[in-house]
N, CA, C, O and CB atoms as a CASP TS submission, in Angstrom:
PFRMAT TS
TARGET T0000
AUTHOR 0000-0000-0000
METHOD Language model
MODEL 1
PARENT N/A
ATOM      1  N   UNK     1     -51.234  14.074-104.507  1.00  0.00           N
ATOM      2  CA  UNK     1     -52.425  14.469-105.221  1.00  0.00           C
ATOM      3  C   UNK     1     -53.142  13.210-105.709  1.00  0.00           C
ATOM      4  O   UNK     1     -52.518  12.441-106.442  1.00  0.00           O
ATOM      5  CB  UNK     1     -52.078  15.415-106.401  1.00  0.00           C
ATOM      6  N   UNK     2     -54.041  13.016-105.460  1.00  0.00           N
ATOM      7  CA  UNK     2     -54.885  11.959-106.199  1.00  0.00           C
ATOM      8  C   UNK     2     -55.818  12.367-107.169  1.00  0.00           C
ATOM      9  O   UNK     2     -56.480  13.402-107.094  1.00  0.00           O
ATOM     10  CB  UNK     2     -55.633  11.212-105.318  1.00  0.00           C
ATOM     11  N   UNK     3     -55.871  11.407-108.229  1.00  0.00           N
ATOM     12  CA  UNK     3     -56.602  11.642-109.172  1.00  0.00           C
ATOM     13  C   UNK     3     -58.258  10.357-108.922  1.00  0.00           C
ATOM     14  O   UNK     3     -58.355   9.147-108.714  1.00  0.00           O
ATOM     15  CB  UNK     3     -55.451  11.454-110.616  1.00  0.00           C
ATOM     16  N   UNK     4     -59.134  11.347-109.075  1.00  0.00           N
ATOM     17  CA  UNK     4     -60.277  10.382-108.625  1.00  0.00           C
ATOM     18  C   UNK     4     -60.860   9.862-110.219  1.00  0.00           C
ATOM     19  O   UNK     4     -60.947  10.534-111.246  1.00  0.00           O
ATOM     20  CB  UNK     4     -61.644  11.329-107.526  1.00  0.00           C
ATOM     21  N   UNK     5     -61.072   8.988-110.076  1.00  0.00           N
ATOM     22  CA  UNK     5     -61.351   8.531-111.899  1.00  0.00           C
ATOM     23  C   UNK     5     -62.789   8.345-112.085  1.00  0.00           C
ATOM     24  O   UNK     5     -63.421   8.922-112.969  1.00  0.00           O
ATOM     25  CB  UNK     5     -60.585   6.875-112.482  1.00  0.00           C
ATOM     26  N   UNK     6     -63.291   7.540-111.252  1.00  0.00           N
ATOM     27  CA  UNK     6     -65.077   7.703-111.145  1.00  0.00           C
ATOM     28  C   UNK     6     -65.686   7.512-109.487  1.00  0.00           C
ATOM     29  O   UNK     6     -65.013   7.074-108.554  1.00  0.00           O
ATOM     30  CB  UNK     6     -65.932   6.210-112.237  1.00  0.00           C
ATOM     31  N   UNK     7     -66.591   7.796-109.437  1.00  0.00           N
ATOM     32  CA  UNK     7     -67.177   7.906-108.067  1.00  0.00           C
ATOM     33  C   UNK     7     -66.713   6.563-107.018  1.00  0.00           C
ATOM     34  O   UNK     7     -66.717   6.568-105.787  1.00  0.00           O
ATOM     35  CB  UNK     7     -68.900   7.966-108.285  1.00  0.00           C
ATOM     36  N   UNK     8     -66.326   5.446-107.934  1.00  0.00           N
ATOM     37  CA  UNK     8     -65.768   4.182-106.619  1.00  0.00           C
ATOM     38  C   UNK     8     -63.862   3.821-106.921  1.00  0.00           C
ATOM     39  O   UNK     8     -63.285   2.790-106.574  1.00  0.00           O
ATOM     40  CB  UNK     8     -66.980   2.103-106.996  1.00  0.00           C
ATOM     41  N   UNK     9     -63.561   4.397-107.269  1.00  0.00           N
ATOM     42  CA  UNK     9     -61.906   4.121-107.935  1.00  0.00           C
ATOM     43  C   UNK     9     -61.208   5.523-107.759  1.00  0.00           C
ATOM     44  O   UNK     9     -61.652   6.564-108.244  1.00  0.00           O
ATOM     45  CB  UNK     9     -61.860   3.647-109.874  1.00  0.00           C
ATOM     46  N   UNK    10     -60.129   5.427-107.049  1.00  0.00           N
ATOM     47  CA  UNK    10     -58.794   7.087-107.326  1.00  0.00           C
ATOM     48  C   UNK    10     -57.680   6.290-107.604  1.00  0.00           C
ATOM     49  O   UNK    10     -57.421   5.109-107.378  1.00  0.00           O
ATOM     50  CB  UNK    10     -58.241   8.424-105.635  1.00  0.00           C
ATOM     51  N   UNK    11     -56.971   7.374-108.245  1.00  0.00           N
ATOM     52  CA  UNK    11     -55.353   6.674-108.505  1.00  0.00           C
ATOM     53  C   UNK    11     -54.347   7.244-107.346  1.00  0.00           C
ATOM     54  O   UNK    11     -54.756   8.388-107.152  1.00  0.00           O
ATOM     55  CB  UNK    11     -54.590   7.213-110.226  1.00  0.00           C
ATOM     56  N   UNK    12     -53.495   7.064-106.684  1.00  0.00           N
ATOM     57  CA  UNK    12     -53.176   7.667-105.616  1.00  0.00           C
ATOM     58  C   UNK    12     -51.436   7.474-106.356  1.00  0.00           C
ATOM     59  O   UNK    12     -50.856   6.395-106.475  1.00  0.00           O
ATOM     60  CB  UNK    12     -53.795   6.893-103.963  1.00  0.00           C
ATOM     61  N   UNK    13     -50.870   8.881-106.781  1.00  0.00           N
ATOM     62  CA  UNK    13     -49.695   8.528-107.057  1.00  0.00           C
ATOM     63  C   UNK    13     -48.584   8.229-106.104  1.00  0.00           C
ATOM     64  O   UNK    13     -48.528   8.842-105.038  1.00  0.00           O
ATOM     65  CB  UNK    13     -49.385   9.320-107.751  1.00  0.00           C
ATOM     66  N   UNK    14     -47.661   7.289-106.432  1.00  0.00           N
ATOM     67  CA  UNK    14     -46.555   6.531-105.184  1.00  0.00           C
ATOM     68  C   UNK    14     -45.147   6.827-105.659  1.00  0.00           C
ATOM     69  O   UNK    14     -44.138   6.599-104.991  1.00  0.00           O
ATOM     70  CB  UNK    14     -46.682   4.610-105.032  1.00  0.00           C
ATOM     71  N   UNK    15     -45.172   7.365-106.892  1.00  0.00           N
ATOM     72  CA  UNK    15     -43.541   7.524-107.508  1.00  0.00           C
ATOM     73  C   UNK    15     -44.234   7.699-108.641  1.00  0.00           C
ATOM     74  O   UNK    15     -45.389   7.438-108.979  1.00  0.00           O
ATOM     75  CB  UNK    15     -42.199   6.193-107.476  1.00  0.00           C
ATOM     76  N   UNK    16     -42.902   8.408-109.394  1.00  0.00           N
ATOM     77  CA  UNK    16     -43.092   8.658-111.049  1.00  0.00           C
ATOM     78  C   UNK    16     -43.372   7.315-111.433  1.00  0.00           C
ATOM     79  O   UNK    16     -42.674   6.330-111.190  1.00  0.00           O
ATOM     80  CB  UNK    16     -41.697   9.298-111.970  1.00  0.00           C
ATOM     81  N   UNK    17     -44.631   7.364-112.156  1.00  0.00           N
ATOM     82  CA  UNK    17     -44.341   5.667-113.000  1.00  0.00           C
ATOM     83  C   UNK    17     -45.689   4.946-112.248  1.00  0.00           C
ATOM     84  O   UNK    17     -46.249   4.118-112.966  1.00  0.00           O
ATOM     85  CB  UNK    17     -42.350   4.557-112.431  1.00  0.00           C
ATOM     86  N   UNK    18     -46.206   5.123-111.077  1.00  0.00           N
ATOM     87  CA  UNK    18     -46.431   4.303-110.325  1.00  0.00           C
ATOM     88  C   UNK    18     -47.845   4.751-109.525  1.00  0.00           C
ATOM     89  O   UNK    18     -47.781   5.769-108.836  1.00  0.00           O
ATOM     90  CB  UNK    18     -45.216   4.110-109.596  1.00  0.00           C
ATOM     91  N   UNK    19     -48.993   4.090-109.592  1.00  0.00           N
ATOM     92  CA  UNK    19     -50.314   4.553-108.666  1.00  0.00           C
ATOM     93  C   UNK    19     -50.929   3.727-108.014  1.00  0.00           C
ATOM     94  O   UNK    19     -51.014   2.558-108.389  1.00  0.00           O
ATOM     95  CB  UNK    19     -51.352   5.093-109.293  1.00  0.00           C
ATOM     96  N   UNK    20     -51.396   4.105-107.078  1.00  0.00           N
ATOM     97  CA  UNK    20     -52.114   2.709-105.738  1.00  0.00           C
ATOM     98  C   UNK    20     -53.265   2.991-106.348  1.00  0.00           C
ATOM     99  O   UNK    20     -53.468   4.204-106.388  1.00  0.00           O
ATOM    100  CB  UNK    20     -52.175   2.918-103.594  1.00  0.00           C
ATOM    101  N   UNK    21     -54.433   2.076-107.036  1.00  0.00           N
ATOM    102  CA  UNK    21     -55.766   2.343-106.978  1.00  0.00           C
ATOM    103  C   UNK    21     -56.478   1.549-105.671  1.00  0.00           C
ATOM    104  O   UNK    21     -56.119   0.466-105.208  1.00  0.00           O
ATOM    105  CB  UNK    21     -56.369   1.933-108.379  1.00  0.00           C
ATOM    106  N   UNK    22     -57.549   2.369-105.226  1.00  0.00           N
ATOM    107  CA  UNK    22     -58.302   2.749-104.001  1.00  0.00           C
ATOM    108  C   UNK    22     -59.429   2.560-104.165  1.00  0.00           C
ATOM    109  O   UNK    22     -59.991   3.311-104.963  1.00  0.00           O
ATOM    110  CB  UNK    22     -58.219   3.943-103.548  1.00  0.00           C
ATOM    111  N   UNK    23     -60.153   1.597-103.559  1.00  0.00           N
ATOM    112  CA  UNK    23     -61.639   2.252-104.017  1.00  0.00           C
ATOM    113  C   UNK    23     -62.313   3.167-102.789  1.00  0.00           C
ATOM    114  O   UNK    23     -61.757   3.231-101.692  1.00  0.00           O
ATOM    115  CB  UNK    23     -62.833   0.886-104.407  1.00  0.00           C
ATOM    116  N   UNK    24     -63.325   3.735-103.023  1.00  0.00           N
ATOM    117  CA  UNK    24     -63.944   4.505-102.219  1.00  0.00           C
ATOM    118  C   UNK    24     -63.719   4.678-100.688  1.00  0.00           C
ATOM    119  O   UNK    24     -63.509   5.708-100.047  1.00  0.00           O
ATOM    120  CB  UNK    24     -65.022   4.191-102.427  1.00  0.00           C
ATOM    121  N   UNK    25     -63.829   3.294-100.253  1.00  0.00           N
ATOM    122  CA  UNK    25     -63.469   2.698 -98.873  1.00  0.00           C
ATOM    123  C   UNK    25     -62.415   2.862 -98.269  1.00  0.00           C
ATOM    124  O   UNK    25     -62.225   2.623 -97.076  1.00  0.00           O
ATOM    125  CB  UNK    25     -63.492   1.551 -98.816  1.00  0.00           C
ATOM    126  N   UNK    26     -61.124   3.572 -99.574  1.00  0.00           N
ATOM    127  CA  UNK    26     -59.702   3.197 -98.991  1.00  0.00           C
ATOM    128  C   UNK    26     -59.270   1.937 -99.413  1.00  0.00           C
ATOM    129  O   UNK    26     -58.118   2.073 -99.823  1.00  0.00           O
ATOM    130  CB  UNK    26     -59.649   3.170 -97.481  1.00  0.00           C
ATOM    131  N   UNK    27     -59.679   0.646 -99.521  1.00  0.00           N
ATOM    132  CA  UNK    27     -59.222  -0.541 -99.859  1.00  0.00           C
ATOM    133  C   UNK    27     -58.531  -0.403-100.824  1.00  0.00           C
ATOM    134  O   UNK    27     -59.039   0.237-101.745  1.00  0.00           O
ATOM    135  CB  UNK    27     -60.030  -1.411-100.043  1.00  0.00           C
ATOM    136  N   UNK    28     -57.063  -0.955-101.020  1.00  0.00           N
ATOM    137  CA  UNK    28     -56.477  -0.761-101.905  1.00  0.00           C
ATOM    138  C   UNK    28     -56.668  -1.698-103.138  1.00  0.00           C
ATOM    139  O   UNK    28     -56.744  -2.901-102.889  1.00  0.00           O
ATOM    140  CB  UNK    28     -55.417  -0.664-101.442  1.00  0.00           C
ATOM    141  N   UNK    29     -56.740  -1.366-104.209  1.00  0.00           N
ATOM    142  CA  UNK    29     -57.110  -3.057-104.982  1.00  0.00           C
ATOM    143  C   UNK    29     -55.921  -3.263-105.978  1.00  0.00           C
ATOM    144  O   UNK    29     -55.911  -4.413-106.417  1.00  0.00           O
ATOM    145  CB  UNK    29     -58.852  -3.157-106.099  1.00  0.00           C
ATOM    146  N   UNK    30     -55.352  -2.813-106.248  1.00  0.00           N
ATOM    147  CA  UNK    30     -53.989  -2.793-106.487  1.00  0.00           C
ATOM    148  C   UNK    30     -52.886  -1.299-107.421  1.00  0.00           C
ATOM    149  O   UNK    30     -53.000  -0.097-107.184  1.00  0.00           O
ATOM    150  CB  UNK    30     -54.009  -4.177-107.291  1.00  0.00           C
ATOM    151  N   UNK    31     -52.102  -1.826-108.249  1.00  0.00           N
ATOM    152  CA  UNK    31     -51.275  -0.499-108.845  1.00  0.00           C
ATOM    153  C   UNK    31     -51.444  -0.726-110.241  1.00  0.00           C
ATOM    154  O   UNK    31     -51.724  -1.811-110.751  1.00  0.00           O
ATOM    155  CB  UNK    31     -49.556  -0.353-108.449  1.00  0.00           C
ATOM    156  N   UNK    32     -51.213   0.608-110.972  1.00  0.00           N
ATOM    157  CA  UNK    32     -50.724   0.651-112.459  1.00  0.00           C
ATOM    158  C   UNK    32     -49.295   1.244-112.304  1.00  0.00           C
ATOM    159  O   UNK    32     -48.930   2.211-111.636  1.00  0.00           O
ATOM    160  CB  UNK    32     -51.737   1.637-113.522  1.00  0.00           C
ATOM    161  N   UNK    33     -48.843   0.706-112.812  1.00  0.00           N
ATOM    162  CA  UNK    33     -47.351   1.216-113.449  1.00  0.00           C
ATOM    163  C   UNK    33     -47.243   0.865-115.015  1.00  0.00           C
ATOM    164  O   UNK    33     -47.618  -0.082-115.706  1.00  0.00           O
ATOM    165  CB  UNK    33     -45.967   0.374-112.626  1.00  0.00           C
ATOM    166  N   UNK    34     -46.302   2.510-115.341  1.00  0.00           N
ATOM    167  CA  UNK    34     -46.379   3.216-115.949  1.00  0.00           C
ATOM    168  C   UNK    34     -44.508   2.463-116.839  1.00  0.00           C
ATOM    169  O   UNK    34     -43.588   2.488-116.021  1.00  0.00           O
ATOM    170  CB  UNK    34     -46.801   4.727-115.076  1.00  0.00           C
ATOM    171  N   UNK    35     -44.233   2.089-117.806  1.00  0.00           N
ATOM    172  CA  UNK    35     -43.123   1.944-118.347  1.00  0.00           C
ATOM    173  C   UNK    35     -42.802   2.368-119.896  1.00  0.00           C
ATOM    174  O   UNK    35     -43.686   2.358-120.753  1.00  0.00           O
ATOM    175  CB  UNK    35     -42.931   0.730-118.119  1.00  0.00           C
ATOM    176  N   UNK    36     -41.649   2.687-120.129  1.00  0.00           N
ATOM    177  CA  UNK    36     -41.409   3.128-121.548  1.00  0.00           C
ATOM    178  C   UNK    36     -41.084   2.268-122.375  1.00  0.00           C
ATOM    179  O   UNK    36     -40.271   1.384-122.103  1.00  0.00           O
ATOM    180  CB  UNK    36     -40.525   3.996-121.702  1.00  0.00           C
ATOM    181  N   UNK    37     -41.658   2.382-123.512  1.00  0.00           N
ATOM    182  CA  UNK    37     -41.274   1.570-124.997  1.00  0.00           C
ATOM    183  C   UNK    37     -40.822   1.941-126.158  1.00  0.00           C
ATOM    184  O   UNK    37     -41.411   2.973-126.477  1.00  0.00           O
ATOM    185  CB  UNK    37     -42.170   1.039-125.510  1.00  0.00           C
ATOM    186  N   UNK    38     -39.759   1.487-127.283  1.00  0.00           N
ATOM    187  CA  UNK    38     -39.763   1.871-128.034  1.00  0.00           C
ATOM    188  C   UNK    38     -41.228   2.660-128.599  1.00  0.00           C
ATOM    189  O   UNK    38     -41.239   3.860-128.874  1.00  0.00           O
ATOM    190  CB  UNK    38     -39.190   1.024-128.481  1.00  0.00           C
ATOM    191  N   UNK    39     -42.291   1.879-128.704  1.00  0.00           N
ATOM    192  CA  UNK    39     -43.630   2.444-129.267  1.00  0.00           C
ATOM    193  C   UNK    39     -44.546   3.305-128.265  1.00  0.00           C
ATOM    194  O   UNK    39     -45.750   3.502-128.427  1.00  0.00           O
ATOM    195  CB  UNK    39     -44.507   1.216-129.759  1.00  0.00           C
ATOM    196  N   UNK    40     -43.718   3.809-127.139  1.00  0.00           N
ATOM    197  CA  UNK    40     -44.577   4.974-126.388  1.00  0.00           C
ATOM    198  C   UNK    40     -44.891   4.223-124.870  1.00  0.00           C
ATOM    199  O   UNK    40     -44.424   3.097-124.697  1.00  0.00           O
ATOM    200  CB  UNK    40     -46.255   5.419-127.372  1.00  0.00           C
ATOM    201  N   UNK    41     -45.406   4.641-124.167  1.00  0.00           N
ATOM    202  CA  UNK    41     -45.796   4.639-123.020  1.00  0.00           C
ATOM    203  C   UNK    41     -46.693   3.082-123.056  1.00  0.00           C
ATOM    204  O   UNK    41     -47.445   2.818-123.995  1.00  0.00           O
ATOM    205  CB  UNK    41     -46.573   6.087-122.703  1.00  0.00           C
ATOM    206  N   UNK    42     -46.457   2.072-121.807  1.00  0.00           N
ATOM    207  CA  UNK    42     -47.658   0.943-121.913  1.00  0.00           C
ATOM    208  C   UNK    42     -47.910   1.489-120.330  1.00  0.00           C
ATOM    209  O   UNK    42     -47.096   2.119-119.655  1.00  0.00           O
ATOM    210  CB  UNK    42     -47.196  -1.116-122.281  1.00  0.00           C
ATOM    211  N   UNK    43     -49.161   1.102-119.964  1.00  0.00           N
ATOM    212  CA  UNK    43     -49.254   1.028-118.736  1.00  0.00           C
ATOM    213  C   UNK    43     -49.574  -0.815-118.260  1.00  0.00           C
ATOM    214  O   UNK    43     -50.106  -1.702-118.927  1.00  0.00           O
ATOM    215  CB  UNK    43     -50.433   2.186-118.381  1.00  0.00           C
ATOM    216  N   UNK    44     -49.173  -0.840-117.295  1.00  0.00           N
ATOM    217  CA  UNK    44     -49.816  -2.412-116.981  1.00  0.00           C
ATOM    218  C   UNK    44     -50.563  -2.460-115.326  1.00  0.00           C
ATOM    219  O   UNK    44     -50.013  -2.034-114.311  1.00  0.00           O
ATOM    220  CB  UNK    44     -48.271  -3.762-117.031  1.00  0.00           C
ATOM    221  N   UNK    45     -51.546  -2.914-115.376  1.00  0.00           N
ATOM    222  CA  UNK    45     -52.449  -3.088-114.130  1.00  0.00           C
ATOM    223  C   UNK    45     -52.370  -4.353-113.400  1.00  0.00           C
ATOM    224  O   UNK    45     -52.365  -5.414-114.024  1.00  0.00           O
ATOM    225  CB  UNK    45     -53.849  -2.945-114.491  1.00  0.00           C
ATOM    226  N   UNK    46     -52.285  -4.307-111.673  1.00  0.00           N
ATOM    227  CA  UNK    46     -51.674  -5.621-111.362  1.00  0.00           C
ATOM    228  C   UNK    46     -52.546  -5.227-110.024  1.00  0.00           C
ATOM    229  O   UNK    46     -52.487  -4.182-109.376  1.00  0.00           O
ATOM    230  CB  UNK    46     -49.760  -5.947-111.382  1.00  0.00           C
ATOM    231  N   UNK    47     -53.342  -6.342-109.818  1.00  0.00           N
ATOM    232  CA  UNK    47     -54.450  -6.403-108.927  1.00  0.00           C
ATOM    233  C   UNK    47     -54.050  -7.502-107.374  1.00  0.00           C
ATOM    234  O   UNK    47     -53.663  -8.670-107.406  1.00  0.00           O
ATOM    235  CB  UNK    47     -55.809  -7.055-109.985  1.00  0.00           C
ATOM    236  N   UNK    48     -54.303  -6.658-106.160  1.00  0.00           N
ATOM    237  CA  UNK    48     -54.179  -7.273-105.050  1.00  0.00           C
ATOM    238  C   UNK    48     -54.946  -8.455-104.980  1.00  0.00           C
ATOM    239  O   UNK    48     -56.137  -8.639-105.232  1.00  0.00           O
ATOM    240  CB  UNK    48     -54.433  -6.482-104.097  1.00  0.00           C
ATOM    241  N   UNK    49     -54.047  -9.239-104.590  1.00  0.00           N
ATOM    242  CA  UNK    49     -54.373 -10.529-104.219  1.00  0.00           C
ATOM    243  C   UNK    49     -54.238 -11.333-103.347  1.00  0.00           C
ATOM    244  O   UNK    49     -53.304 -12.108-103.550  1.00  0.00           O
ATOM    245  CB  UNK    49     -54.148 -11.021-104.733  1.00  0.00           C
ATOM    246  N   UNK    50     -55.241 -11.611-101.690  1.00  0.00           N
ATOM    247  CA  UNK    50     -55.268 -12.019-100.806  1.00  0.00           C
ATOM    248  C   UNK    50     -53.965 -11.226 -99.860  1.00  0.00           C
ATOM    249  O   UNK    50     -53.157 -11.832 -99.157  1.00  0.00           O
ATOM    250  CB  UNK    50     -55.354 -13.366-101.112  1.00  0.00           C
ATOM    251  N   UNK    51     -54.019  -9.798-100.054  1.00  0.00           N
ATOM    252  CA  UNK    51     -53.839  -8.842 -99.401  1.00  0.00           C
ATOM    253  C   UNK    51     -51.974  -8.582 -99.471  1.00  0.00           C
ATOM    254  O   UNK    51     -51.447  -7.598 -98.952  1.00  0.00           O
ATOM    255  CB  UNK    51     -54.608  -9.157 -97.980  1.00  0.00           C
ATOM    256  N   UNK    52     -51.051  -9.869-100.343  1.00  0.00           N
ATOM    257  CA  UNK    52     -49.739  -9.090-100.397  1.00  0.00           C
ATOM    258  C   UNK    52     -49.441  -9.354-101.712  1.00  0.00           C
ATOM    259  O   UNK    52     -49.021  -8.460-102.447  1.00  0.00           O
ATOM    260  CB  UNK    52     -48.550  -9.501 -99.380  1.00  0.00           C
ATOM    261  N   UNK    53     -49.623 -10.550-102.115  1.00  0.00           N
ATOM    262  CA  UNK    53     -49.883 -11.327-103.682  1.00  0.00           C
ATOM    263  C   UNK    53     -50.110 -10.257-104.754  1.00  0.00           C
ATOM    264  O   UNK    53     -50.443  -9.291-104.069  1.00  0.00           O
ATOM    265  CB  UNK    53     -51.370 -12.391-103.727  1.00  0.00           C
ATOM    266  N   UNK    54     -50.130  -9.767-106.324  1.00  0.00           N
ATOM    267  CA  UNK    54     -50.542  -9.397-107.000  1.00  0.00           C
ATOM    268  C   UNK    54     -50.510 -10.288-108.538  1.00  0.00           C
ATOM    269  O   UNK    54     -49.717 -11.194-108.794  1.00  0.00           O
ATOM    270  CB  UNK    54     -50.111  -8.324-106.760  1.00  0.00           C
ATOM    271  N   UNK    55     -51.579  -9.767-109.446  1.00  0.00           N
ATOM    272  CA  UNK    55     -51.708 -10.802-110.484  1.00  0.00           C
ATOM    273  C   UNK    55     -52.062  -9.513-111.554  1.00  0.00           C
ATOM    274  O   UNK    55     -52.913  -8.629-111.460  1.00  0.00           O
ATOM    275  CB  UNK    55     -53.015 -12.220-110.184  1.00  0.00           C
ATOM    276  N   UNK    56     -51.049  -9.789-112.607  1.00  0.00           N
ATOM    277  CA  UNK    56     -51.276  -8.925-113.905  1.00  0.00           C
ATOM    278  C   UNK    56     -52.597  -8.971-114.059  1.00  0.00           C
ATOM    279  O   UNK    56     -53.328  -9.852-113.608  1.00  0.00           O
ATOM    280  CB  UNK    56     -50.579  -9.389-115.230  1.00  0.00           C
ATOM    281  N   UNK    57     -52.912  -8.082-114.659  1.00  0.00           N
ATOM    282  CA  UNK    57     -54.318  -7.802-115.403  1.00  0.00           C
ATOM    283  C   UNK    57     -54.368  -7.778-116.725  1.00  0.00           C
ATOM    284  O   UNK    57     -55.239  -8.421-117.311  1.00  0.00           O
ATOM    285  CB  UNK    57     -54.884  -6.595-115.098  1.00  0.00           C
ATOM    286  N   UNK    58     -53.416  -7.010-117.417  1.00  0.00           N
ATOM    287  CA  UNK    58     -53.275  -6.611-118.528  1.00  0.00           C
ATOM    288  C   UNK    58     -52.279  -5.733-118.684  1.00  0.00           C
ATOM    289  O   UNK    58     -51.658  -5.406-117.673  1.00  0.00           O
ATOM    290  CB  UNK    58     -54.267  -6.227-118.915  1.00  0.00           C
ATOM    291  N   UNK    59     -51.811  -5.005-120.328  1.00  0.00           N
ATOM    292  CA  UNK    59     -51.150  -4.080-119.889  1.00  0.00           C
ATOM    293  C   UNK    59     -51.681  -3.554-121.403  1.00  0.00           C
ATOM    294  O   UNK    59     -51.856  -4.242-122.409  1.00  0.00           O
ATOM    295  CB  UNK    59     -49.535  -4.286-119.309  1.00  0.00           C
ATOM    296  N   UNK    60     -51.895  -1.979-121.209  1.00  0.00           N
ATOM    297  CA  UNK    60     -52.632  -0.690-122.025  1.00  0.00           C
ATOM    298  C   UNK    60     -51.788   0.167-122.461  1.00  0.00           C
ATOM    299  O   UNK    60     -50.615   0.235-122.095  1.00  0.00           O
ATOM    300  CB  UNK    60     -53.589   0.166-121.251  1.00  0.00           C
ATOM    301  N   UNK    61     -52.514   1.126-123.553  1.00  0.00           N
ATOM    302  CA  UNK    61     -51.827   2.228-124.079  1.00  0.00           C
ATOM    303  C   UNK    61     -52.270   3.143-123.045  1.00  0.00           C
ATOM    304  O   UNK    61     -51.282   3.750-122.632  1.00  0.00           O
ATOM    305  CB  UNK    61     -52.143   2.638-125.588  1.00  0.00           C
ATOM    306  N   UNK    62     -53.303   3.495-122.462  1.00  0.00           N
ATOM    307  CA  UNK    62     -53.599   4.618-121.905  1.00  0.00           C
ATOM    308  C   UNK    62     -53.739   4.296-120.144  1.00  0.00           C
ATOM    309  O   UNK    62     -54.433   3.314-119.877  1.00  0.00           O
ATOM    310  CB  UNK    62     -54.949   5.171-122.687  1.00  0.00           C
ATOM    311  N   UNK    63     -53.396   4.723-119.473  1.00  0.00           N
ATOM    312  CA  UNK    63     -53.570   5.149-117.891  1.00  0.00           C
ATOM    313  C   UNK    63     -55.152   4.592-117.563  1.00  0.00           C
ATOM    314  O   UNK    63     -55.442   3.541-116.991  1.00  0.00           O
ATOM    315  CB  UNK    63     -53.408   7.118-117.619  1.00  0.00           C
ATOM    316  N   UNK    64     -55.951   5.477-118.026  1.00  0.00           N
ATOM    317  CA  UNK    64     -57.855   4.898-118.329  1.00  0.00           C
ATOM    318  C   UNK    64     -57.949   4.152-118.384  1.00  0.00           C
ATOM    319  O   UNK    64     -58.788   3.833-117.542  1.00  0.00           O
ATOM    320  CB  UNK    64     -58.773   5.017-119.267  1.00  0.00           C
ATOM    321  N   UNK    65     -57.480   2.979-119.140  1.00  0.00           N
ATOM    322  CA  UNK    65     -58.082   1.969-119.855  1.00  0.00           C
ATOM    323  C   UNK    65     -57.375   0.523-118.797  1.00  0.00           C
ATOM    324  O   UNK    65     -57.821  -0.618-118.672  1.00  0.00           O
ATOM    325  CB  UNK    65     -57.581   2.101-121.758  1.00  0.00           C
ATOM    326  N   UNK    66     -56.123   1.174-118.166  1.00  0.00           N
ATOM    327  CA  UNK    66     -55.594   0.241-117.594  1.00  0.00           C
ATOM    328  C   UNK    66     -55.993   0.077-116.067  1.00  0.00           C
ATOM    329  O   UNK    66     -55.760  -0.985-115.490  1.00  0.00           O
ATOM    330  CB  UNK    66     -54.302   0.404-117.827  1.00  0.00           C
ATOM    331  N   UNK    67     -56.722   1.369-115.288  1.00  0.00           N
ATOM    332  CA  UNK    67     -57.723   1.763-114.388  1.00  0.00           C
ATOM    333  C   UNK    67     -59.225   0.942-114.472  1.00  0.00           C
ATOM    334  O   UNK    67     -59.918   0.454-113.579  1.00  0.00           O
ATOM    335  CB  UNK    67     -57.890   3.268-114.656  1.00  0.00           C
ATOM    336  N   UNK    68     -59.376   0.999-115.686  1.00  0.00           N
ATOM    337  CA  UNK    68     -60.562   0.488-115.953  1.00  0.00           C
ATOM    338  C   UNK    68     -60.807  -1.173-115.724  1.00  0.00           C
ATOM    339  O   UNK    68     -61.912  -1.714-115.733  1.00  0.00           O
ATOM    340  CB  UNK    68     -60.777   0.898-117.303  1.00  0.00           C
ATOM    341  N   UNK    69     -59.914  -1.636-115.581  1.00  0.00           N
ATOM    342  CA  UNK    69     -59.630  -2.912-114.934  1.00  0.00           C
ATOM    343  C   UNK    69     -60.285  -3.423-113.186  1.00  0.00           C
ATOM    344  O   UNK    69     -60.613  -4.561-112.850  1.00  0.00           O
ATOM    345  CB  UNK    69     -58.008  -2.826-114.940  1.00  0.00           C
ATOM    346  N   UNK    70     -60.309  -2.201-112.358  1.00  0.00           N
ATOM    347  CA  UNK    70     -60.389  -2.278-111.311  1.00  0.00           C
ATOM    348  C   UNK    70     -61.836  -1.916-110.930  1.00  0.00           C
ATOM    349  O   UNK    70     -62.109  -2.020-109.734  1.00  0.00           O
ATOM    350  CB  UNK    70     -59.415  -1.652-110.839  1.00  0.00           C
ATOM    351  N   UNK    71     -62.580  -1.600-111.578  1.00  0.00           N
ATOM    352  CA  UNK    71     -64.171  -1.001-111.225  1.00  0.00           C
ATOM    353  C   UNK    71     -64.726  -2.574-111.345  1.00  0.00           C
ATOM    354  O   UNK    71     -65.920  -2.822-111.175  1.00  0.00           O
ATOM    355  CB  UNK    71     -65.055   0.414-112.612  1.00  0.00           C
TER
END
């Protein structure tokens, strides 16, 4: 099931925990994963880089916000 987030970005789930973001094209631009904390859920966003490479982005309270990285 994919979740489409705005008209150029979907989250494409890969495992519990875990989503390929896509943009429109199919191009993958990288994943959020999803980990537990004493203080609740973080998500962290980690962006493709020169097609096998990835580079943190950040890491969020909410799924959204850590998506929001990739537009």
């Amino acid at each position: 099931m994919t979740t489409k987030l705005t008209h150029s970005i979907s989250l494409i789930p890969v495992r519990d925990g875990l989503w390929r973001v896509t943009a429109r094209s199919g191009t993958v631009l990288g994943h959020v994963e999803r980990r537990s904390t004493s203080n609740g859920d973080r998500f962290t966003a980690r962006r493709l880089v020169f097609g096998t490479l990835t580079r943190e982005v950040g890491e969020f309270w909410h799924l959204s916000d850590a998506s929001d990285c990739f537009r």
